[in-house]
C-alpha positions in Angstrom: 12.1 -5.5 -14.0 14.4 -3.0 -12.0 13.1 0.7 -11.5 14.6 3.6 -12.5 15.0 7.2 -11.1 12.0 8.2 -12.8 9.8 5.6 -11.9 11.0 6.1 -8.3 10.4 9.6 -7.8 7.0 9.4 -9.6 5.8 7.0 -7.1 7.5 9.4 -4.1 5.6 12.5 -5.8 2.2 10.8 -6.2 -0.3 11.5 -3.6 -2.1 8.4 -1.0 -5.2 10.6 -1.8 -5.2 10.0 -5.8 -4.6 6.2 -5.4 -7.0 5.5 -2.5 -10.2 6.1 -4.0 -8.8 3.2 -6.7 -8.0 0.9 -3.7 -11.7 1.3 -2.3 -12.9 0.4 -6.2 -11.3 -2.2 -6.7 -11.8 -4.2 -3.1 -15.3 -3.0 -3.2 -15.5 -4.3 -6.8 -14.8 -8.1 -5.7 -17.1 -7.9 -2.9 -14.5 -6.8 0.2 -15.5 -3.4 2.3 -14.2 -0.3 3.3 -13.2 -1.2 6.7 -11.0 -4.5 5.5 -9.3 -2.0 3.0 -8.6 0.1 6.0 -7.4 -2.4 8.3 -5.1 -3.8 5.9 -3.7 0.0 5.6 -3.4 0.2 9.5 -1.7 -3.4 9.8 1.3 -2.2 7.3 1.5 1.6 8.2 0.2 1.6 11.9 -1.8 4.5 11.2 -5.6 4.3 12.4 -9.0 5.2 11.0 -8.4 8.8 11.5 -4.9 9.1 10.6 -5.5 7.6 7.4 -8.3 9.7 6.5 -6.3 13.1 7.9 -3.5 11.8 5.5 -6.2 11.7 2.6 -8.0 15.2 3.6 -3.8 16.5 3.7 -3.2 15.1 0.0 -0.3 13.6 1.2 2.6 12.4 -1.2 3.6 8.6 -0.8 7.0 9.6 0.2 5.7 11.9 3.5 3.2 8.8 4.1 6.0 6.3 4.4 8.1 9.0 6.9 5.1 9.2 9.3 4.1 5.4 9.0 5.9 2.8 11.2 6.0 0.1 8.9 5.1 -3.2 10.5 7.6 -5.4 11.2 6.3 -8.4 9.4 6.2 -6.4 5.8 9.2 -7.9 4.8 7.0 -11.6 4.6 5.3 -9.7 1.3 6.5 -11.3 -1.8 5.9 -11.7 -5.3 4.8 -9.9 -8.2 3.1 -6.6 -8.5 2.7 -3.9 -11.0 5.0 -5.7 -13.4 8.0 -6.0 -10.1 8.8 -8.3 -8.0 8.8 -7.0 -4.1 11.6 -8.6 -3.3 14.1 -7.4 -6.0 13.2 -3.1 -5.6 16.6 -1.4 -4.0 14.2 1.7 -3.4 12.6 1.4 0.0 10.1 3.6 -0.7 9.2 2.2 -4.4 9.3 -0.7 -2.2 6.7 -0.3 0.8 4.2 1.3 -2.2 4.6 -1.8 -3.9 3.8 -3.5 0.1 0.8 -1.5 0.1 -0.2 -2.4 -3.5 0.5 -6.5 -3.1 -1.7 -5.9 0.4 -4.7 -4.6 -1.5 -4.8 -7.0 -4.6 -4.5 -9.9 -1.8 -7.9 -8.8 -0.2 -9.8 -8.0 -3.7 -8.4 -11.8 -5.5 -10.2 -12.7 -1.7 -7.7 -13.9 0.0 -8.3 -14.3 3.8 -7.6 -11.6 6.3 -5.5 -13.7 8.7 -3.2 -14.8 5.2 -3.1 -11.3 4.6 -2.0 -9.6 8.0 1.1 -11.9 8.1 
C-alpha cells in the first residue's frame, strides 16, 4: 500500500496525546505495563519519562514530536507490516517513524521480549 498526501498529513496533524492513551490500552490489555510502553518510547525518540509526559500535557502533533525526537539510530532495523504498510516501502519520513512507533508498541503487546524489541 503506498500513502498518499492525505494520509500523510493526517498522521503529521494528529496529536501523540490522542494516540497514547490507546498505546497504554492496548499493552496493558496483554499484560505489559506503563513503564515498558515508556521505555520502548524513550529507546526510539530519546525522550525520557518527563519529556514524554510534557509532550502529552502540550498536545503535541506527531509532526512537532518527530522535530524534537532524536530518532535512535537502530530504527531503521524496524520492518514489516503495520496498519495495513509495510515500514520499509513509506517515502514519508514522518508517516514513516509513526509507523516505527506503532510496529514498536504492537511488538511489546503480541509479548515479544524487550531486548528483541530495543534492537
Amino acid at each position: 500500500m503506498k500513502t498518499t498526501d492525505k494520509h500523510n498529513e493526517r498522521i503529521a496533524n494528529m496529536t501523540f496525546a490522542s494516540v497514547y492513551p490507546h498505546y497504554v490500552t492496548k499493552v496493558e490489555k496483554k499484560g505489559r505495563t506503563k513503564a515498558e510502553l515508556l521505555q520502548v518510547i524513550s529507546w526510539l525518540t530519546g525522550f525520557d519519562n518527563q519529556q514524554i509526559q510534557q509532550l502529552i500535557t502540550d498536545k503535541v502533533t506527531f509532526k512537532t514530536f518527530f522535530e524534537k525526537a532524536t530518532l535512535h539510530p537502530n530504527a531503521t532495523l524496524i520492518t514489516g507490516v503495520i496498519c495495513g504498510y509495510r515500514i520499509e516501502e513509506i517515502d514519508n519520513t514522518l508517516t514513516k517513524n509513526v509507523r516505527y512507533l506503532d510496529k514498536l508498541v504492537d511488538e511489546l503487546a503480541k509479548g515479544r521480549k524487550m531486548e528483541k524489541i530495543l534492537r
